[in-house]
C-alpha positions as CSV (number, residue, x, y, z in Angstrom):
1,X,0.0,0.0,0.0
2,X,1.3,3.5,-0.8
3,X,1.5,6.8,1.2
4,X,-1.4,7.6,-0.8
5,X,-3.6,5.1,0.0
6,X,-2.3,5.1,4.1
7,X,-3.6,8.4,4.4
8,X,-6.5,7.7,2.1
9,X,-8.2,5.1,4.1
10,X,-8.3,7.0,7.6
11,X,-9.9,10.0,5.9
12,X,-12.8,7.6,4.0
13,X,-13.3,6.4,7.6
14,X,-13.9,9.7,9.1
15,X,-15.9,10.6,6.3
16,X,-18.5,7.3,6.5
17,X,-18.6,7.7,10.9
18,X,-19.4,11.7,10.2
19,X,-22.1,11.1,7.7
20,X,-23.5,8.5,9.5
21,X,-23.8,10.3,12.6
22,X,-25.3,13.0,10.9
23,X,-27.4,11.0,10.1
24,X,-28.3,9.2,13.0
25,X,-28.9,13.2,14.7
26,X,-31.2,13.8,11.9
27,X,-33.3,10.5,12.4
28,X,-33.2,11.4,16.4
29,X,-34.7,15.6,15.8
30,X,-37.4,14.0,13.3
31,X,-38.3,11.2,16.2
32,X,-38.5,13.8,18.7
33,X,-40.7,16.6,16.8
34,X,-44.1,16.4,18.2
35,X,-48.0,17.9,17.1
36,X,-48.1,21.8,17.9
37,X,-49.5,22.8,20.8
38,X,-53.4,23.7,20.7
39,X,-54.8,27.3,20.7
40,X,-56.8,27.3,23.3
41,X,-59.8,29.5,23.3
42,X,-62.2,29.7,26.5
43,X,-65.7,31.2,25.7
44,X,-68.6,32.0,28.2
45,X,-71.8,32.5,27.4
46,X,-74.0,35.2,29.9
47,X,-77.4,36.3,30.1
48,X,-76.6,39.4,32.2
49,X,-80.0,40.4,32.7
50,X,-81.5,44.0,31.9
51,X,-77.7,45.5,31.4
52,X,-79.9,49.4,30.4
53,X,-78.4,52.6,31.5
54,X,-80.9,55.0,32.5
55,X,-81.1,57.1,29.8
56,X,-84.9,57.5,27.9
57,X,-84.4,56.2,24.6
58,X,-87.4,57.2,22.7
59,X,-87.3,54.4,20.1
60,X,-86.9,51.7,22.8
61,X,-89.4,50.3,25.6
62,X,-86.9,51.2,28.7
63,X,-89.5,53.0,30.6
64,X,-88.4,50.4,33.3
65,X,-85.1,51.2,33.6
66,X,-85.2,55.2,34.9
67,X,-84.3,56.9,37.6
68,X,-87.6,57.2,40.5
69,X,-87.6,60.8,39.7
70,X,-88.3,60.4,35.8
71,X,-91.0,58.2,37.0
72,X,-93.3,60.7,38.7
73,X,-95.7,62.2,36.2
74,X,-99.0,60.7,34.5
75,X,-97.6,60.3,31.4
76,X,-95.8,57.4,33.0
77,X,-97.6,56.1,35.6
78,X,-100.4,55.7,32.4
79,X,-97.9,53.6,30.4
80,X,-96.9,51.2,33.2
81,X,-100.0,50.6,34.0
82,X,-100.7,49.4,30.9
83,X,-98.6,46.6,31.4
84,X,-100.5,43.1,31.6
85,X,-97.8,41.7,33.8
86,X,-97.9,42.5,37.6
87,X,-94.7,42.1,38.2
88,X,-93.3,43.9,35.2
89,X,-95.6,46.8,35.9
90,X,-94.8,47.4,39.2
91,X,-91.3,47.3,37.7
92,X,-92.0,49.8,35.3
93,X,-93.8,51.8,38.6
94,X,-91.3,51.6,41.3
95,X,-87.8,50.5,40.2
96,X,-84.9,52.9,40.7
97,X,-82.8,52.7,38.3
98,X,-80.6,55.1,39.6
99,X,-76.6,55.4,38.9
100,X,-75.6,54.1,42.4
101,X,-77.6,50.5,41.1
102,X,-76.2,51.0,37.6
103,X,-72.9,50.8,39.3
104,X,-73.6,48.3,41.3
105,X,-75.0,46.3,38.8
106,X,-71.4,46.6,36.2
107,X,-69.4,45.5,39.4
108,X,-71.2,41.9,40.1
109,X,-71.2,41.7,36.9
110,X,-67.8,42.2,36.7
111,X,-67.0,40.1,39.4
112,X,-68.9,36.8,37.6
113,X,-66.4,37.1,34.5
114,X,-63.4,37.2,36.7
115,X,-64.0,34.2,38.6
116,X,-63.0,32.2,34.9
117,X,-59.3,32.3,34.0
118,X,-58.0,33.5,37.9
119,X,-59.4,36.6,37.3
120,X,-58.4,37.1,33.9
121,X,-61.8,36.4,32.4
122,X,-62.9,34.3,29.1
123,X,-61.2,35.0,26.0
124,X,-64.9,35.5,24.3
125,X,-67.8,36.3,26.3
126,X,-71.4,36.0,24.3
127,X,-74.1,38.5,26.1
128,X,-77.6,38.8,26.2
129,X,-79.7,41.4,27.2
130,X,-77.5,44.5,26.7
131,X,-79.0,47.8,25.8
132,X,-76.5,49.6,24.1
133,X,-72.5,49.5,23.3
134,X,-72.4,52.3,25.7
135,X,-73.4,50.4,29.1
136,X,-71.2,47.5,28.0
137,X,-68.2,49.6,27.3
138,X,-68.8,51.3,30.6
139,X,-68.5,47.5,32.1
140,X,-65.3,47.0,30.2
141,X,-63.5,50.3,30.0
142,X,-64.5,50.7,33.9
143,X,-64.5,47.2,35.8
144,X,-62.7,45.5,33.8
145,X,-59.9,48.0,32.4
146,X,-57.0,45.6,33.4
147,X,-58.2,42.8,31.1
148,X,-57.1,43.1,27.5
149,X,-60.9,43.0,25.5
150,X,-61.3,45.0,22.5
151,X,-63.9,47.4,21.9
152,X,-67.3,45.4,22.6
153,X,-69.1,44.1,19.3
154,X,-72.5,44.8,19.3
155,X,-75.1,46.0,16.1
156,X,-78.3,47.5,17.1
157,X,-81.3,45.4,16.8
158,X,-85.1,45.9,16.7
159,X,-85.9,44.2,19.7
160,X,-89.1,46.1,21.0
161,X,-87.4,46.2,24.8
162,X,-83.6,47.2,22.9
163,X,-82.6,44.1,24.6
164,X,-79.1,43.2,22.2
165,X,-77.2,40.7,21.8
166,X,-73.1,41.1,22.1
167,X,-70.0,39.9,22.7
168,X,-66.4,41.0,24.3
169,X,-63.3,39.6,22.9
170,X,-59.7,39.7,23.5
171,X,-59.4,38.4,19.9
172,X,-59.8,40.9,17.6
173,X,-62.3,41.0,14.5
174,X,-60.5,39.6,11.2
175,X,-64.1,41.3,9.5
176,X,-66.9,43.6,10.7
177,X,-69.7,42.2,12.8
178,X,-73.4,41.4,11.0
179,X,-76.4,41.0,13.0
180,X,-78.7,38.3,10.9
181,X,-82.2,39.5,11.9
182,X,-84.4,36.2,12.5
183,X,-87.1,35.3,9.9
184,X,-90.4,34.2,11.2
185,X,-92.6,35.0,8.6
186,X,-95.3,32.5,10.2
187,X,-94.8,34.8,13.2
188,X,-94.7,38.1,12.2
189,X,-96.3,39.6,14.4
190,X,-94.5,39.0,17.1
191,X,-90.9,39.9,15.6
192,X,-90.6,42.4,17.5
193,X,-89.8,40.5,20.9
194,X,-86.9,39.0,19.1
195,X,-83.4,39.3,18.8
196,X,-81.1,38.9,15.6
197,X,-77.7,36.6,15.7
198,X,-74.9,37.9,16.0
199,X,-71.8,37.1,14.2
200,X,-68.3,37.8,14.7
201,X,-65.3,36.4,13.0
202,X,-62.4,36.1,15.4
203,X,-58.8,36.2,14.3
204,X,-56.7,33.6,16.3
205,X,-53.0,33.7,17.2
206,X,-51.8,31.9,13.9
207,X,-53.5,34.1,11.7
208,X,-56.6,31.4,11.5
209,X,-60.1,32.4,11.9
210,X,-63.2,31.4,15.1
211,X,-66.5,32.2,14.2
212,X,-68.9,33.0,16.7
213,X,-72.8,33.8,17.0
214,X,-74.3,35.1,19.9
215,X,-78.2,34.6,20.2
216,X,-81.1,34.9,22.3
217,X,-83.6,32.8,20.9
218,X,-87.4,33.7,21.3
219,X,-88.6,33.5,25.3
220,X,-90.0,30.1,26.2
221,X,-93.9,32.0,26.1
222,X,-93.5,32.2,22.5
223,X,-94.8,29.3,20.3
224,X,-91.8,26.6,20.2
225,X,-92.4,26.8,16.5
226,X,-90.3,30.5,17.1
227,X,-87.5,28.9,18.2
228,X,-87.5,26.0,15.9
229,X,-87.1,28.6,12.9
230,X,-84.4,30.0,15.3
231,X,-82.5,26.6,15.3
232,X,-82.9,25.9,11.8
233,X,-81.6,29.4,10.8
234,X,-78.4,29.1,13.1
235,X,-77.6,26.1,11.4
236,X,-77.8,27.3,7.7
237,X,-75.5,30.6,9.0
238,X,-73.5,27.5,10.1
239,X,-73.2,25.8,6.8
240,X,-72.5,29.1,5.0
241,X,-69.2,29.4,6.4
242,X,-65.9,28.2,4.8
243,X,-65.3,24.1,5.6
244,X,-62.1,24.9,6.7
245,X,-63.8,27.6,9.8
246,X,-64.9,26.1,13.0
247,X,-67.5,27.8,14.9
248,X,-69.8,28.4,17.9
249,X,-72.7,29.5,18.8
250,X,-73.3,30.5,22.5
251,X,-75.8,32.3,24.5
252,X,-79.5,31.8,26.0
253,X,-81.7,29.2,23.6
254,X,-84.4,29.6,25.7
255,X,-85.5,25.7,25.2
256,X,-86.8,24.5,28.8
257,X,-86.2,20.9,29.8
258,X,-90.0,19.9,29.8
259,X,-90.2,21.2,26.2
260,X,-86.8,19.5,25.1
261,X,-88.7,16.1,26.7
262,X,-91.5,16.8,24.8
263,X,-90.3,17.8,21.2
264,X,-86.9,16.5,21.6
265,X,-85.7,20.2,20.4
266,X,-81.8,19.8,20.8
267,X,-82.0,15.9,19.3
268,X,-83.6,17.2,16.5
269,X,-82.3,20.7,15.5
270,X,-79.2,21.0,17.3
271,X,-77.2,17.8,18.3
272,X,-77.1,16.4,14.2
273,X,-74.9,19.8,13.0
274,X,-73.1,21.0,17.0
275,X,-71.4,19.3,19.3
276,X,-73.3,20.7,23.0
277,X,-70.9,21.2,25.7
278,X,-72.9,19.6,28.4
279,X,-73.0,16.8,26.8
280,X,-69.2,16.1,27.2
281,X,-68.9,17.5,30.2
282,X,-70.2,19.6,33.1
283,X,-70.9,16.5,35.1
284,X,-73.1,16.7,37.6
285,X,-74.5,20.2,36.4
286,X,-78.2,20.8,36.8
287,X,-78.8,23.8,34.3
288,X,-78.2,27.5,34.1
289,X,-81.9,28.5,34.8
290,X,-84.1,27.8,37.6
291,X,-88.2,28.0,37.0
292,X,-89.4,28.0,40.5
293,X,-93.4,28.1,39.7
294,X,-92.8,23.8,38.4
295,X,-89.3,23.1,40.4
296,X,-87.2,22.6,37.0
297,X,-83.6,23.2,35.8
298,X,-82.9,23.8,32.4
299,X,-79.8,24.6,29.9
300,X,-81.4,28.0,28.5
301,X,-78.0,29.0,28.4
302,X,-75.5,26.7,26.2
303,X,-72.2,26.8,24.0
304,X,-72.3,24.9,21.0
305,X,-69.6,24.1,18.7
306,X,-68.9,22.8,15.3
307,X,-65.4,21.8,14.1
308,X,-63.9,22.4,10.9
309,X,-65.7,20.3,7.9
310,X,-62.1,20.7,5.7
311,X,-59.1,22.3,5.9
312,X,-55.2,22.1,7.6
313,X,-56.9,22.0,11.4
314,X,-59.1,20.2,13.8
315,X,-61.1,20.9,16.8
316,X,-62.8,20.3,19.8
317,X,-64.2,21.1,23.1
318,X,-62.1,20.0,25.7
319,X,-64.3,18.4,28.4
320,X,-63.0,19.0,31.2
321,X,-63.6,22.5,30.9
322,X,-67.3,22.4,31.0
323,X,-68.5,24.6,33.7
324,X,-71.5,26.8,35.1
325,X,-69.5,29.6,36.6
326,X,-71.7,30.3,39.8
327,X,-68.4,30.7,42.4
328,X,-69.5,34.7,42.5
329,X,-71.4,34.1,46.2
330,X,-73.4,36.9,45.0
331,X,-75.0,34.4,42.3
332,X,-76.6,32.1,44.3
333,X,-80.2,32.3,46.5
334,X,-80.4,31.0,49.5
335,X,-82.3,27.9,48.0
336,X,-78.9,27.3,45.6
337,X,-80.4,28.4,42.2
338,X,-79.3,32.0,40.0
339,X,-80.3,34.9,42.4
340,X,-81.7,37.5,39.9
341,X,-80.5,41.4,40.3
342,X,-82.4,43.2,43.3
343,X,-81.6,47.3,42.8
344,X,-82.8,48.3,45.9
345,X,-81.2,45.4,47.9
346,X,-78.5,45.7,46.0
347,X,-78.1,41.7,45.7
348,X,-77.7,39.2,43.2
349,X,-76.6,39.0,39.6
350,X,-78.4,37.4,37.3
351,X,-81.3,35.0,36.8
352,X,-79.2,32.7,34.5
353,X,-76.1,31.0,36.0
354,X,-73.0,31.7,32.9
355,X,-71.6,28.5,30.9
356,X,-67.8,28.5,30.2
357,X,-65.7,26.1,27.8
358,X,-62.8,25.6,25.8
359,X,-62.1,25.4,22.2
360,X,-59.1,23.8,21.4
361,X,-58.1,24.2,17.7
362,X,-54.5,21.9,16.4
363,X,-52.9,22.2,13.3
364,X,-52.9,18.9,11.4
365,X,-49.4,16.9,10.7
């Protein structure tokens, strides 16, 4: 063998163990690269309850919701007592709507969001039964200034009462809120105690998009047929998005247990197109609504959530995250169920106990 080859053979030797362990490193980084981490999304959905300032709005039914002083003159004392309803004419009569309640009022409510996250609040937060974008900016520029929401999202609707529905996001919007007014033409004449859905598209942390729809479906008084057209147009809202968008849809359905039994509402116009998040979890959960006059619970209040039908991404509600968020003290009766607002005891809330969940999305490998 020459010098050549002597020196030759030790270098083709370093060459083959250096290329193999390269290799072998290679092989080792692929083995250890795992599926991205989830974004994880937490939504609530809350019925606040009667969120009005106490401004007159002429083209809204507030007379309820004033100040006792604005309340003392014929004009409308004859109004209220107009009012069918005992109890909401004596409301009309003799609440006192005044700033000290208002106040009030935005801090419990305030104090029911921070319980979710330690005190950071849901990511999204799906409302019913705001008056304006004024009141629930007050309640986020005011008790809830240290969390990070974006202006609130909420389109005026024509809601007889100016009851809205709304949401408050840390995510911001990737496109404009609409409000898609409901169509009950075999109802028309009672349109007007009815609120629009509202949707908002969500832009996420990798650039990806969440839909969501806040609704208040027609009160359980109306004709169930009211809020079958209500189901039936969330879900074609649903199928008009892109495949590759998951959604939800949270807020107060206003189905009652005794009429799910009886028209099997949720088995027929929900569960086939949404996955319902107390069906996978909040064990041992009772409802978010209490009707006292026939001792029932019921899920008025519910998320729902469709995953992508295409796309680079899946998702799903994580289960354990199912909650009714009723830790606020000032939530609960004495009897255990959602202790409605009380403005001149200053106690309570809400009447509806808020649902909380989580959305995790993951990109695909």
């Amino acid at each position: 063998m020459n010098r050549t080859n002597t020196y030759r053979l030790p270098l083709m030797l370093a060459v083959l163990l250096l290329t193999t362990g390269c290799a072998s490193v290679f092989k080792q980084e692929s083995a250890d690269k795992t599926a991205p981490a989830p974004l994880a999304v937490t939504i609530m959905a809350f019925n606040v309850e009667n969120l009005f300032d106490n401004d007159d709005d002429a083209f809204k039914d507030d007379k309820a919701y004033l100040p006792i002083e604005a309340k003392q003159n014929a004009a409308h004392v004859a109004a209220c007592n107009e009012i069918e309803v005992a109890s909401w004419r004596d409301e009309c009569l003799d609440l006192d709507w005044n700033d000290a309640a208002i106040e009030h009022k935005l801090s419990v409510l305030a104090d029911t969001i921070r319980q979710v996250s330690g005190g950071l609040g849901a990511d999204i937060i799906a409302l019913q039964e705001v008056e304006n974008l004024e009141i629930l900016e007050r309640l986020r520029t005011g008790y809830l200034a240290d969390i990070a929401y974006e202006p609130a999202i909420l389109v005026e609707g024509a809601d007889l009462r100016g009851i809205d529905v709304a949401f408050l996001s840390k995510l911001p919007l990737a496109h404009p809120p609409i409000l898609h007014p409901l169509t009950l033409s075999q109802y028309a004449e009672r349109e007007g105690d009815t609120r629009g859905v509202l949707q908002a598209d969500f832009q996420m942390a990798d650039g990806s998009i969440l839909t969501g729809f806040s609704v208040h479906f027609p009160a359980p008084y109306h004709p169930t047929g009211m809020r079958i057209a209500a189901y039936r147009q969330l879900t074609e809202l649903l199928k008009s998005l892109p495949d590759e968008r998951p959604a939800f849809a949270a807020g107060d359905f206003n189905t009652t247990s005794a009429e799910d039994r009886a028209q099997k509402m949720l088995d027929t116009y929900a569960r086939p197109d949404w996955t319902l998040a107390h069906d996978i979890g909040c064990g041992g959960c009772k409802g978010s609504h209490y009707y006292a006059r026939d001792d029932s619970w019921s899920f008025l209040d519910m998320i729902l959530f469709a995953p992508p039908r295409g796309g680079n991404t899946t998702a799903q509600i994580r289960a354990d995250s199912v909650q009714i968020a009723n830790r606020n003290t000032a939530q609960v009766s004495s009897k255990g169920t959602p202790e409605r607002y009380n403005s001149a005891r200053r106690t309570g809330v809400s009447d509806h106990w808020p649902m909380i969940a989580t959305i995790e999305v993951t990109q695909k490998q």
